[in-house]
C-alpha positions as MATLAB code, in Angstrom:
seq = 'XXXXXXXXXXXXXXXXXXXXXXXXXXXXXXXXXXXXXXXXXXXXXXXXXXXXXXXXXXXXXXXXXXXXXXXXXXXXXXXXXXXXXXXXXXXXXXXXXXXXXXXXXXXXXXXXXXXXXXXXXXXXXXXXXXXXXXXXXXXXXXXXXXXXXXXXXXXXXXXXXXXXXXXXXXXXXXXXXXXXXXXXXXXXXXXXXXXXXXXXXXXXXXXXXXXXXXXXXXXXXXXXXXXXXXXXXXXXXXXXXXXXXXXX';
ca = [
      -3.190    4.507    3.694;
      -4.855    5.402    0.762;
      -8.448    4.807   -0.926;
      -9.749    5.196   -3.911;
     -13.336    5.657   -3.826;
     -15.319    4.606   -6.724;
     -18.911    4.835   -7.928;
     -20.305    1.988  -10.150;
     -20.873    2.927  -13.890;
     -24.286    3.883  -15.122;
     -26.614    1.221  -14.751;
     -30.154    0.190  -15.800;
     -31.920    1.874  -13.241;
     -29.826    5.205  -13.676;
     -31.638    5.505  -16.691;
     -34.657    4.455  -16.069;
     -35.120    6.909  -13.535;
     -35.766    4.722  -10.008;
     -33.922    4.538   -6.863;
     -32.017    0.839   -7.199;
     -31.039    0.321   -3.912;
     -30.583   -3.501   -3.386;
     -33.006   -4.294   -5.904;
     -31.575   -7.786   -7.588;
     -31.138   -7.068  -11.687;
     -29.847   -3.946  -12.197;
     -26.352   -4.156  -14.051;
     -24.593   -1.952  -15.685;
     -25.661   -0.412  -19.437;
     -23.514   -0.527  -22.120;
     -22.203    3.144  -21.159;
     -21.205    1.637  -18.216;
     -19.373   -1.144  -19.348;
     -17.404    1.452  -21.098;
     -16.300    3.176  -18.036;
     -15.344    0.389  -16.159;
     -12.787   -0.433  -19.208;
     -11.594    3.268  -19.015;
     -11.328    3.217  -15.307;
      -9.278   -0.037  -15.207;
      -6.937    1.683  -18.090;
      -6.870    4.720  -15.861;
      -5.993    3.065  -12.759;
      -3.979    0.169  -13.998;
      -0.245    1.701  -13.724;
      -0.639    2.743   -9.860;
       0.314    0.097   -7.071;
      -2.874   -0.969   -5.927;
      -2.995   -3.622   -3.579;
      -6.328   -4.369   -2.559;
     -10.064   -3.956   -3.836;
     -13.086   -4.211   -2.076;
     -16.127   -3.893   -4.012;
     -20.202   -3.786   -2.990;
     -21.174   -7.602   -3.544;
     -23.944   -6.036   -6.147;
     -23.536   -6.822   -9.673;
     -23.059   -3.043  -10.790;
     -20.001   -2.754   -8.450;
     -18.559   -5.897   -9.403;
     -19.418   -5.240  -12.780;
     -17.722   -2.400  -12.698;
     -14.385   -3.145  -10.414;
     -13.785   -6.485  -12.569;
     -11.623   -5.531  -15.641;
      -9.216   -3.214  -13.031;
      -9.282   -6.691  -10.840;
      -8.330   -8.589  -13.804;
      -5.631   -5.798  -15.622;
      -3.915   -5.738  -11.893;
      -4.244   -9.639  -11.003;
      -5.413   -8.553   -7.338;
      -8.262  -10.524   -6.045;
     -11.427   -7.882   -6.074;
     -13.225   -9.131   -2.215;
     -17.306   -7.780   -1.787;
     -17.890   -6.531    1.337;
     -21.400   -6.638    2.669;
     -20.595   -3.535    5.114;
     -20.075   -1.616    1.305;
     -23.607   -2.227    0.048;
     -26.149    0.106   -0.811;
     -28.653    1.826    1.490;
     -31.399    0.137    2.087;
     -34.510    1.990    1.240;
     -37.062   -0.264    2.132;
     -40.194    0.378    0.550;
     -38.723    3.029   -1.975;
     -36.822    0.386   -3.308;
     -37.356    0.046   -7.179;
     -39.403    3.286   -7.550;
     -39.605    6.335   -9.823;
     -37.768    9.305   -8.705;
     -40.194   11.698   -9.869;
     -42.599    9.555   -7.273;
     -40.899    9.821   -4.404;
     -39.970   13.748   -4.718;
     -43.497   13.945   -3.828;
     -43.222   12.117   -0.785;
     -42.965   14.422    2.701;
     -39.227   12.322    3.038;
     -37.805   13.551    0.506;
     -37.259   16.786    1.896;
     -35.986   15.055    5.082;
     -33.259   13.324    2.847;
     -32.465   16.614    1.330;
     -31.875   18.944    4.439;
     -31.416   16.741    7.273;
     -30.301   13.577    6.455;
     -29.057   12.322    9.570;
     -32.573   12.102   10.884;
     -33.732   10.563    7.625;
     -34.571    6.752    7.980;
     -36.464    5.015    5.133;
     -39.781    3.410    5.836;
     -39.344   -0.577    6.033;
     -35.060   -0.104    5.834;
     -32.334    1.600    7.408;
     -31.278    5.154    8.312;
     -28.738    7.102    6.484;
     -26.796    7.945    9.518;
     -26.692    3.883    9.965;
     -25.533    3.593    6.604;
     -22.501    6.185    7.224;
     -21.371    4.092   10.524;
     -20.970    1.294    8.772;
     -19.698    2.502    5.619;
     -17.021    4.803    7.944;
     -15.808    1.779   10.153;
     -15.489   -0.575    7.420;
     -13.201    1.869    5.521;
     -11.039    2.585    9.135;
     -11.354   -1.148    9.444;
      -9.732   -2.064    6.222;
      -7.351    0.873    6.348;
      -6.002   -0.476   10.154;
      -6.136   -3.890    8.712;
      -3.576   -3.247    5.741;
      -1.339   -1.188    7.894;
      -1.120   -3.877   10.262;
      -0.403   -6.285    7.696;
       1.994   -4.253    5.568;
       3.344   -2.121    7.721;
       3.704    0.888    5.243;
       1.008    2.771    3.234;
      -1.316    0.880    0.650;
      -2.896    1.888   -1.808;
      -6.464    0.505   -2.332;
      -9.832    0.369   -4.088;
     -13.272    0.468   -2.714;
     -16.154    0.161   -5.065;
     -19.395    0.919   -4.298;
     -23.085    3.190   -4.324;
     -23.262    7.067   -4.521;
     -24.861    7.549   -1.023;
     -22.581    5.440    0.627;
     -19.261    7.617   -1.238;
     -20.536   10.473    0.198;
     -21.178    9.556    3.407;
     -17.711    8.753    3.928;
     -16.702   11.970    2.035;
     -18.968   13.949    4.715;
     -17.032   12.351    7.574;
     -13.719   12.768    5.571;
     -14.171   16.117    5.147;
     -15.504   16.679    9.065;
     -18.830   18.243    8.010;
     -22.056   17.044    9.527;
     -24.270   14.012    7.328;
     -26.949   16.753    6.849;
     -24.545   18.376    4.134;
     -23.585   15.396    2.264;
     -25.970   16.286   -0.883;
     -23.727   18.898   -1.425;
     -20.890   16.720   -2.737;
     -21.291   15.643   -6.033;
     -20.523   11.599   -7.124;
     -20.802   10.747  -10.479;
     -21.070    7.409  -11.949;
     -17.639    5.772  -12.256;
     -16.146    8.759  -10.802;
     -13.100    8.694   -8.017;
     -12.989    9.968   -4.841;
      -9.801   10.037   -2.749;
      -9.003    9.917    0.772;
      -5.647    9.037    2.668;
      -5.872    8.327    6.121;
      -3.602    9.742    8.502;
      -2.495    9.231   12.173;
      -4.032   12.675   12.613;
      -6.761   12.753   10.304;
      -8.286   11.959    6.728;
      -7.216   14.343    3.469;
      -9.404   14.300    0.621;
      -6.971   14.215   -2.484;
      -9.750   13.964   -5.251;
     -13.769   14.629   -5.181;
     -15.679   13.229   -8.204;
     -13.001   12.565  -10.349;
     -13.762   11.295  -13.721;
     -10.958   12.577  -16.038;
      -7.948   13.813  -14.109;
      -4.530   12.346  -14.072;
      -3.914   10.065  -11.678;
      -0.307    9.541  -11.477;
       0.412   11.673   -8.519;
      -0.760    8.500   -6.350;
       1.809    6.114   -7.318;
       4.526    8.480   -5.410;
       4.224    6.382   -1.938;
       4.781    9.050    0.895;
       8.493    8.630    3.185;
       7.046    9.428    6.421;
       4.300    8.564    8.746;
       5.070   12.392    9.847;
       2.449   15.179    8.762;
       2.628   18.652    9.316;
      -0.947   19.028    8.055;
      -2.495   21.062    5.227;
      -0.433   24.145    4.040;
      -1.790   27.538    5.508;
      -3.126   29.732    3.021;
      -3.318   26.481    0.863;
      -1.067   23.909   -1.337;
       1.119   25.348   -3.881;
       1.555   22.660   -6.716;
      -1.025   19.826   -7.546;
       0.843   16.852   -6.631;
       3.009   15.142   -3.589;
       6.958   15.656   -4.440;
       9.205   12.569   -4.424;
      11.871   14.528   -3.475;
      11.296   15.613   -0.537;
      10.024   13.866    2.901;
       8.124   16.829    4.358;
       5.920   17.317    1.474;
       4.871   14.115    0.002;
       1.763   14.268    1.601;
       0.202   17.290    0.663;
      -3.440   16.914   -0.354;
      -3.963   17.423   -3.976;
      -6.162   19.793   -5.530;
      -9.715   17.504   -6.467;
     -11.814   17.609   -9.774;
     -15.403   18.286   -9.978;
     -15.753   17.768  -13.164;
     -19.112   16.679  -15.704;
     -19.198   13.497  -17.472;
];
């Protein structure tokens, strides 16, 4: 199974400058209205058969024109939502740099746990076993792999990139997540591959070409040679694909 991981677009409080979290209000700015049209036109030609979205309005905001291009029914998931930071909710980033956490949140964020809401290492449990949970769900349904959409908040992307990626929470501020950018992650019998990291430009093609086999040999030693899985040929379709890092 397959997920596309995607960021909302720039919203209101990206440019004011405060941390969001669940605050009620905050939708997306014209900027990122735009993106969501140009990630629905990027993603409408692959075979995506299921969307799960953040129930705030800058996800759903954001995952609605793909929804609507695709005709698939775009489901908020409450287990998707952003962290809750308590009393930091709503305030100015340059005001809480100052504050003793910060560093915490910085260095060693599986001990960091926001005053009045939850912990980050809480938000990556639940964020981790609702993706499994939706991934064992679809291959028990379908039988075959799926590709599928999960929209949702920066911290929450890279929490599940961090456990993707088998690297401890205290180094997820080292992976980058843009606004409206992909991230993509196929599930395996033996474990995750991370096809794309902040993606916000790259052709996405290469995921349309299902994979034949439930089989893996694993990554290539020495690494991949090509960018994308081969239709051709059982034993590689499921190479990992080289990601994008790239700048809005």
């Amino acid at each position: 199974m397959t997920v596309i991981l995607l960021r909302h677009g720039v919203s209101t409080s990206n440019t004011a400058r405060t941390l969001a979290g669940r605050s009620p209000g905050v939708e997306l700015t014209d900027r990122g209205r735009e993106q969501a049209q140009t990630v629905a036109q990027r993603l409408a030609g692959l075979p995506i058969e299921h969307i799960v979205h953040s129930p705030l309005a800058r996800c759903a905001a954001t995952i609605a024109p793909l929804a609507q291009k695709l005709g698939v029914r775009a489901e908020p998931d409450d287990r998707l939502l952003e962290v809750d930071y308590g009393e930091w909710t709503g305030r100015r980033l340059a005001d809480l740099v100052e504050e003793p956490l910060w560093k915490v949140v910085q260095g060693h964020a599986s001990g960091a746990v926001f005053p009045g809401g939850e912990g980050l290492a809480q938000v990556q449990f639940r964020a981790v076993s609702a993706v499994r949970a939706i991934d064992t769900e679809l291959r028990t349904r379908h039988d075959r792999d799926v590709l599928w959409v999960a929209c949702t908040h920066g911290d929450v992307i890279k929490s599940l990139l961090a456990d993707a990626f088998g690297i401890h929470l205290d180094g997820f501020q080292r992976i980058m997540v843009e606004p409206a950018s992909m991230s993509v992650v196929r599930y395996t019998p033996a474990a995750p591959l991370v096809w794309r990291v902040n993606d916000t430009g790259t052709d996405l093609s290469a995921l349309a070409a299902a994979p034949r086999s439930e089989q893996r040999a694993g990554p290539v030693p020495g690494g991949e040679v090509g960018s994308a899985p081969e239709a051709d040929n059982g034993n590689n379709a499921d190479r990992p694909v080289a990601g994008s890092e790239r700048k809005q």
